[in-house]
N, C-alpha and C positions, 0 to 999 in steps of 0.2 A: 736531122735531129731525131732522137729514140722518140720513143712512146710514151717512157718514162721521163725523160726532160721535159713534152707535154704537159704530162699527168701534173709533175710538181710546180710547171706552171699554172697549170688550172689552181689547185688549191692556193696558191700564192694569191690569185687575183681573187677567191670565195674568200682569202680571210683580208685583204684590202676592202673589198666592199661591203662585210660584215662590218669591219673597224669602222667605215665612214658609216654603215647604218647607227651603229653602235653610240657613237660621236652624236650626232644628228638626234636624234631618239630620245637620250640623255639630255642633252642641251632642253632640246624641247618639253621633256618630263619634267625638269624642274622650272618653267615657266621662261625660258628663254624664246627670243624670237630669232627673226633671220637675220635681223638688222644688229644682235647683242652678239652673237654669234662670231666670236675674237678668229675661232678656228675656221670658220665656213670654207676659205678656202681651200685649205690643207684638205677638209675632208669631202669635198666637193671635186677633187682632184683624188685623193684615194679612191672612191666612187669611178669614177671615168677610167680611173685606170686597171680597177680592178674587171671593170666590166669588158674593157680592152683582151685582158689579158684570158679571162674566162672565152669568150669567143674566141680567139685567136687559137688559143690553146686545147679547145673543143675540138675546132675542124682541123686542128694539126692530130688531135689521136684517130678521129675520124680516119682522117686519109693515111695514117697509119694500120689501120686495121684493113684496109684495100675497098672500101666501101664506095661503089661506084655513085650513086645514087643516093640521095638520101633517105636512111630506115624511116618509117613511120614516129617511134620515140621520138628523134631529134626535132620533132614540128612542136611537140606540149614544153620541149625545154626550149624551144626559142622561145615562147612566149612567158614563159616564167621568165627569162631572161629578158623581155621587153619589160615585165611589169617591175622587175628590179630593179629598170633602169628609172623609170619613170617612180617610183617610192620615193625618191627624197622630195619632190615637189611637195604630198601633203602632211612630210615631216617639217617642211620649212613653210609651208601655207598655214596648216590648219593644226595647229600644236594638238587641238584636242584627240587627234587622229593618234599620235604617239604610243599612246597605252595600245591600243590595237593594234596596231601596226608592233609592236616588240612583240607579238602572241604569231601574228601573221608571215614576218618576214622567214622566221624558222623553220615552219610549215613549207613554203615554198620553196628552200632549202632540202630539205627535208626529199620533197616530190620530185624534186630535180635530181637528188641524188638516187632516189626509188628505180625512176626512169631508166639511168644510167645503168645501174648495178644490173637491175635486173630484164633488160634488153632480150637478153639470149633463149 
């Protein structure tokens, strides 16, 4: 597969798992819990999948670019990408968390694509 079938996988899976942040965030901003929450699983499933496809799609341009070894960069996006994964817990725990967390999850976003871009 190209670079580019990668690539447009990657973004496919950052706007899944923004949708399910998105979802989640919302629900909880207006006073929903986890238990009201009609969508949880649809979006709890966009979430997994998105994150799926974000790794996968990662070390797929990785090893397209002939990168024997892992660059330094890819260690701060793994762990942005650990803390993505783990965000919906105190969207669906701690609603009060919500309002920060829609400030925060962009920012990370944001760092992750810094990383990337600017590698070289």
């Amino acid at each position: 597969m190209s670079y580019e079938f990668y690539k447009a996988l990657h973004i496919l899976g950052i706007a899944l798992l923004f949708l399910a942040f998105g979802g989640l965030a919302g629900h909880a901003l207006n006073g929903g819990t986890k238990d009201t929450n009609k969508a949880r699983g649809l979006m709890l499933a966009s979430h997994g999948l998105g994150l799926v496809l974000i790794l996968v799609a990662g070390f797929g341009m990785l090893a397209k670019t002939g990168g024997g070894m892992l660059p330094g960069w890819v260690h701060p996006k793994l762990l942005i990408w650990l803390l993505l994964g783990a965000a919906t817990l105190p969207l669906q725990r701690k609603t009060a968390m919500a309002k920060p967390m829609w400030f925060v999850l962009p920012l990370l976003a944001v760092t992750a694509a810094y990383l990337a871009i600017s590698h070289s």
